[in-house]
N, C-alpha and C positions, 0 to 999 in steps of 0.2 A: 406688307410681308410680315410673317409670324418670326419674330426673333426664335434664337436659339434656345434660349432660356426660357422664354413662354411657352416654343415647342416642350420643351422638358418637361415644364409643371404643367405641361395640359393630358400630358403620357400618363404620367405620378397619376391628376384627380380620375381621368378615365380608370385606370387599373384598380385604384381602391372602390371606383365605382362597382364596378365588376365585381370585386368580392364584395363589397355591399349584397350587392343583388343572389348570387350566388348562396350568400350566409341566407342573407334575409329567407329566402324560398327553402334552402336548409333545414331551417328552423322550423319554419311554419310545416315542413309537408305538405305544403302546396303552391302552385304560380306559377304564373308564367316568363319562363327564364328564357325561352332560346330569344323573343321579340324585346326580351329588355336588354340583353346583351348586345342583338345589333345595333343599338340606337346609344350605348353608350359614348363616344365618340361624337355623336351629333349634339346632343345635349350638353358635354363637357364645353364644347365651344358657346354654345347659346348659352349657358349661364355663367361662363367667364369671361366672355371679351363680347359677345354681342347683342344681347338681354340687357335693358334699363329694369333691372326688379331686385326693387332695396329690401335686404336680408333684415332688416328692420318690419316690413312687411307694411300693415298699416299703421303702425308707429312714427314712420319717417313722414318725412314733410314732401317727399316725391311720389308719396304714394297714389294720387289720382293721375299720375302722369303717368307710372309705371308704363312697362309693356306687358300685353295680356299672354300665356302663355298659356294654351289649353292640350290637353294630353288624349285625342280624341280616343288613339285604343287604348282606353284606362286600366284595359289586362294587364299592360305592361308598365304597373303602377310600383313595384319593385323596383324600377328604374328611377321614375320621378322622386319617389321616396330616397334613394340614397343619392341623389345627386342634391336634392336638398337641404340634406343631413349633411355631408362633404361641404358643402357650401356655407353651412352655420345655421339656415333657417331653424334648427330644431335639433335637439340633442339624438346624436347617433344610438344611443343606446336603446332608443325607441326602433329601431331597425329590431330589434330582437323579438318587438311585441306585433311584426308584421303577419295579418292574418289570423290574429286570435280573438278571442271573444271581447268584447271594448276595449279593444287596439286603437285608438286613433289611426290607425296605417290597415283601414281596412282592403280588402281583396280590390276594391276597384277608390280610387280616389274620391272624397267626399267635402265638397266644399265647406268651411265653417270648424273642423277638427284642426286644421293646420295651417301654419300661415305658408303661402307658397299655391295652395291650391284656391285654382278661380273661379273652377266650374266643377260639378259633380258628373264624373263620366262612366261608361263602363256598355251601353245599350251601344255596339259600331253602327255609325255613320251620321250620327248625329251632332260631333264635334266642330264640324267645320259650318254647319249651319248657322250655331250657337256663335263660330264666331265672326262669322256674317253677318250676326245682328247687333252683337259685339262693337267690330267694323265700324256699320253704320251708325251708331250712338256716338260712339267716338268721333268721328266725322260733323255729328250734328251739335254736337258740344265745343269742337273746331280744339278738341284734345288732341294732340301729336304723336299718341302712343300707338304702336305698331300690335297689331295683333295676331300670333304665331300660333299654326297650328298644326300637331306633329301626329300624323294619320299612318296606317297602314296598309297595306298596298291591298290584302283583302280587304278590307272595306270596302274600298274602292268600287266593290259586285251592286254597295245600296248602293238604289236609284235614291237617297233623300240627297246623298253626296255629293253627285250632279247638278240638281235643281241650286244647291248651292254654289256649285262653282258658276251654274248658272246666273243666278242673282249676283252675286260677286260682281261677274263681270259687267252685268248690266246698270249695275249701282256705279260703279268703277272706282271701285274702296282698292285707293291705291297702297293702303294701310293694312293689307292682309296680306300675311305668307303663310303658304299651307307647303310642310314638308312633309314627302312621302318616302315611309321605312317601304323601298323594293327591296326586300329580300328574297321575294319568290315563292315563299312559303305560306300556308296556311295550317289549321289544324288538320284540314283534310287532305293535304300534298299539296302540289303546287299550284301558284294562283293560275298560271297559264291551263291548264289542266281542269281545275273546276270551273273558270271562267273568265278566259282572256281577257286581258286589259291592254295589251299590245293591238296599237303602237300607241302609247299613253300619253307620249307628250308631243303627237302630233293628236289625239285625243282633246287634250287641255288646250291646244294654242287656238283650236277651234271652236272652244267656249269661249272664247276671248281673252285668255290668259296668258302672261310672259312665262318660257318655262326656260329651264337650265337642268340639267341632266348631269349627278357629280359624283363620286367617289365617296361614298359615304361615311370613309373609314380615312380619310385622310382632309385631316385638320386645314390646311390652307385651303383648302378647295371649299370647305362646309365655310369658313368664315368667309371667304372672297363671294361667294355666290350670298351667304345673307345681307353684306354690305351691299351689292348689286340690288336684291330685292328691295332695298329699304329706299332706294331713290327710284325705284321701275315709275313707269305711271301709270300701269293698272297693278290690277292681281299678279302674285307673281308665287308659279308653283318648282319646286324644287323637289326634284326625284332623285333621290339618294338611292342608289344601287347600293347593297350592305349586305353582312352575311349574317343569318340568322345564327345564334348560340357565337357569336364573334368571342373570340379566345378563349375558348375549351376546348380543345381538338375533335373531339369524339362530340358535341353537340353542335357543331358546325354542319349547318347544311342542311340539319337532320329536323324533317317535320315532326317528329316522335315529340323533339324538345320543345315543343309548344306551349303545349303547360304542363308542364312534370317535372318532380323536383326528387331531387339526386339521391341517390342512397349513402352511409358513411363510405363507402370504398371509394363511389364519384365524385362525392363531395369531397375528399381530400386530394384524390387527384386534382379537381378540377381549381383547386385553391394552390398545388404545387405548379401549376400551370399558369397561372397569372400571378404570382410570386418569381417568378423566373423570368 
């Protein structure tokens, strides 16, 4: 159980994540804000209490042991970036140069600019492949690191996506968790809408996969289900139900905020807003 005080400081990093992301997209004029806002919450947890990945990066001496952490829709690389930053991997002030011309913190994640990123992503449906293969290396090395993999629920449409959860399950890399952002949204409206995915996690237990079905926005739940996953004995996917643009009122829910970035009116609302 999440103590009262870890509840708190997990509230705190979420909310400055949130204006992380919010400033960052600010700034640049560009990104994708409503898909990194949902997911803030998921990631506070996994890189405070349930993530082995030393802020030292490959400097530390745990570093081939690490846990792999790949950010399949690397759109919502606004997110990665300031939970990173929050976290010490790299100086926040670099949030300021997200999306500029040799920004280190370019528009999609790039392996080798920062420490914290593992894989170069941004092309959907190819992240969970990558870390299928991941997975299996790890496995054949008889390394103990868990390999997490944090998707979107459009994506979900590639067929490459599949063929992975496929092989996943066939391999039976009990060292894979693949977390799915449902928020329902896509750029083009809702996923239901351009291309059902329901019923998804009677979908996944059919490829062979353990699944849990959580609250995406509520901290005890996202940590008790990764601890779950981490001892499953296959594959084990988690579908986070989450609200797209999560704590800006007026970007909640809203396909529009997919990738579009706030004007000064919104942007200080939307900062009076997670300041409260």
């Amino acid at each position: 159980m999440i103590n009262n005080q870890t509840l708190d400081n997990l509230k705190i990093f979420a909310k400055n994540v949130r204006k992380d992301i919010v400033t960052a997209v600010y700034l640049a004029k560009s990104g994708h804000i409503g898909g990194a806002l949902s997911g803030a919450d998921i990631l506070t947890v996994l890189y405070n209490l349930s993530l082995n990945i030393p802020v030292e990066w490959d400097k530390s001496n745990n570093y081939e042991t690490r846990d792999r952490f790949i950010l399949s829709k690397g759109h919502a690389s606004a997110l990665l970036y300031s939970v990173l930053a929050e976290r010490g991997f790299f100086d926040k002030e670099l949030l300021k140069t997200f999306r500029k011309a040799g920004s280190k913190l370019q528009g999609h994640p790039s392996k080798g600019y920062l420490p914290g990123i593992e894989v170069s992503t941004g092309s959907l449906g190819q992240g969970l492949g990558m870390g299928v293969g991941i997975a299996l290396g790890l496995k054949l090395n008889n390394n103990p690191a868990n390999v997490v993999i944090y998707l979107g629920d459009g994506e979900l449409q590639e067929g490459s996506v599949w063929e992975a959860f496929m092989q996943a399950a066939h391999r039976k890399l009990d060292n894979i968790i693949a977390i799915i952002d449902r928020n329902g949204l896509q750029i083009d409206g809702k996923t239901e809408d351009v291309t059902a995915l329901n019923p998804l996690d009677e979908k996944l237990k059919s490829f062979g996969w353990e699944v849990n079905t959580i609250d995406g926005h509520n901290y005890q739940q996202i940590y008790d289900s990764i601890e779950e996953a981490k001892k499953a004995s296959k594959p084990f996917a988690i579908i986070a139900n989450t609200i797209k643009g999560k704590g800006v009122s007026f970007m909640e829910n809203q396909a529009g905020w997919h990738g579009k970035a706030p004007n000064n009116e919104e942007y200080e609302k939307a900062m009076q807003e997670l300041e409260a």
